[in-house]
C-alpha positions as CSV (number, residue, x, y, z in Angstrom):
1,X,70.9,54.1,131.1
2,X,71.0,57.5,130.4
3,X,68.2,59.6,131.2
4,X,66.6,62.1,129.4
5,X,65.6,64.0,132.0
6,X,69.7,65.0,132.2
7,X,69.3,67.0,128.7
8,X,66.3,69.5,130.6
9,X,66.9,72.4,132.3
10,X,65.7,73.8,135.4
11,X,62.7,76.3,135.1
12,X,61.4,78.8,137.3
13,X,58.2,77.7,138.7
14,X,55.4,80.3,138.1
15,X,53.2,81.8,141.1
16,X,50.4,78.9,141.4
17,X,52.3,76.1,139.7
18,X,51.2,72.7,141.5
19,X,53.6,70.1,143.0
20,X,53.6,66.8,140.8
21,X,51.1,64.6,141.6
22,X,51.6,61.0,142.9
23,X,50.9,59.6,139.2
24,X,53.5,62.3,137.8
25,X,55.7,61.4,140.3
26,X,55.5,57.6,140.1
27,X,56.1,58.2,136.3
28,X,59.6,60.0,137.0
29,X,60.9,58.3,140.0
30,X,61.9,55.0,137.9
31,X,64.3,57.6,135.5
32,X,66.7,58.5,138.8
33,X,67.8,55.0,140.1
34,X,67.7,54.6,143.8
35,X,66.5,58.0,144.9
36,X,63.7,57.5,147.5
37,X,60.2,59.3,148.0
38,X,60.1,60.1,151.7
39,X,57.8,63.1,153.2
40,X,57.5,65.1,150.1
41,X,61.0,64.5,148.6
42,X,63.1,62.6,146.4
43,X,66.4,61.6,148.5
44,X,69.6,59.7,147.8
45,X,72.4,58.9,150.2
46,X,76.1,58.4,148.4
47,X,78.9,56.7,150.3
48,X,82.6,57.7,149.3
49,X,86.2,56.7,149.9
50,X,87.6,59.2,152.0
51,X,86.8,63.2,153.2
52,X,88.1,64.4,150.2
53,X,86.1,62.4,147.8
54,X,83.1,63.7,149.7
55,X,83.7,67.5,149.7
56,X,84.7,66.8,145.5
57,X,81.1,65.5,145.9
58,X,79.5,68.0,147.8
59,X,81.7,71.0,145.6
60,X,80.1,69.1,142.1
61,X,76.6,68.9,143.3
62,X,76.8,73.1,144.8
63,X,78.1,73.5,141.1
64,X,75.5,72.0,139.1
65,X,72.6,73.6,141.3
66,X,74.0,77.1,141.2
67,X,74.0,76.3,137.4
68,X,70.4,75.2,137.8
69,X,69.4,77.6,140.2
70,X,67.9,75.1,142.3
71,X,69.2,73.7,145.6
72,X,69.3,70.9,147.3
73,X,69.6,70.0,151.3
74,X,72.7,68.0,152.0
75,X,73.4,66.2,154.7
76,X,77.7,65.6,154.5
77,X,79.5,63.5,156.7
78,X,82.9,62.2,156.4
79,X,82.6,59.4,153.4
80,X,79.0,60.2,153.2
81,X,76.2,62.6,151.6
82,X,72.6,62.6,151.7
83,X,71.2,64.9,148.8
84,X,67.5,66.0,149.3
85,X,65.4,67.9,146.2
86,X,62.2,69.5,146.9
87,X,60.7,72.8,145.4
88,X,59.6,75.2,148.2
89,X,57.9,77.5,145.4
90,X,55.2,74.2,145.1
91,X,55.3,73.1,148.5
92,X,56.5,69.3,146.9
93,X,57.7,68.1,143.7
94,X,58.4,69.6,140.7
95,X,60.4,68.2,137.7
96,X,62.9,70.3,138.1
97,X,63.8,67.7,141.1
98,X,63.8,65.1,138.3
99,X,66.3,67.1,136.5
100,X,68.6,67.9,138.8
101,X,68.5,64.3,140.7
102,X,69.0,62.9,137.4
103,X,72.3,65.5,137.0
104,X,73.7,64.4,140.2
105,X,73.2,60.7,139.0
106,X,75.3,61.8,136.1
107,X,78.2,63.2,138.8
108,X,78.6,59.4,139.6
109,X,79.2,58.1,136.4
């Protein structure tokens, strides 16, 4: 299913902006299939074939967050990536974690 959250873009969060709240949050989380609230963040760990199809992986996802201006931590290993989202500007979540987790979804499709 495709979600809509793919279609947004990123926005810069203004001075003051809150993180999500739980509700918020538990109202996005079901759009982004099989990422994980842990500590503050929404996480996601993708397994691969081989090196290469990792780094093709890791290259995508840099791609799409320079295009969004937002960033994600990534933990790579050799058939493996862990991709973390969580907006330091609200000390949590923001949607823009939505968006891009739902864009990285889209990577895999």
């Amino acid at each position: 299913m495709k979600s809509a959250l793919r279609e947004k873009r990123c926005t810069a969060c203004k001075p003051g902006t809150p993180a999500l709240s739980a509700a918020e949050i538990n109202l996005l989380l079901p759009a982004i299939s099989g990422w994980e609230l842990n500590k503050g963040q929404i996480a996601k760990a993708h397994q691969f074939k081989d090196y290469h199809h990792t780094m093709a992986f890791v290259n995508a996802v840099a791609w799409l967050a320079h295009r969004e201006d937002h960033h994600p931590d990534l933990e790579v290993g050799y058939n493996r990536c862990v991709v973390r989202f969580s907006t330091h500007a609200v000390g949590g979540l923001s949607e823009n974690d939505f968006i891009c987790a739902a864009k990285v979804d889209a990577l895999m499709e």
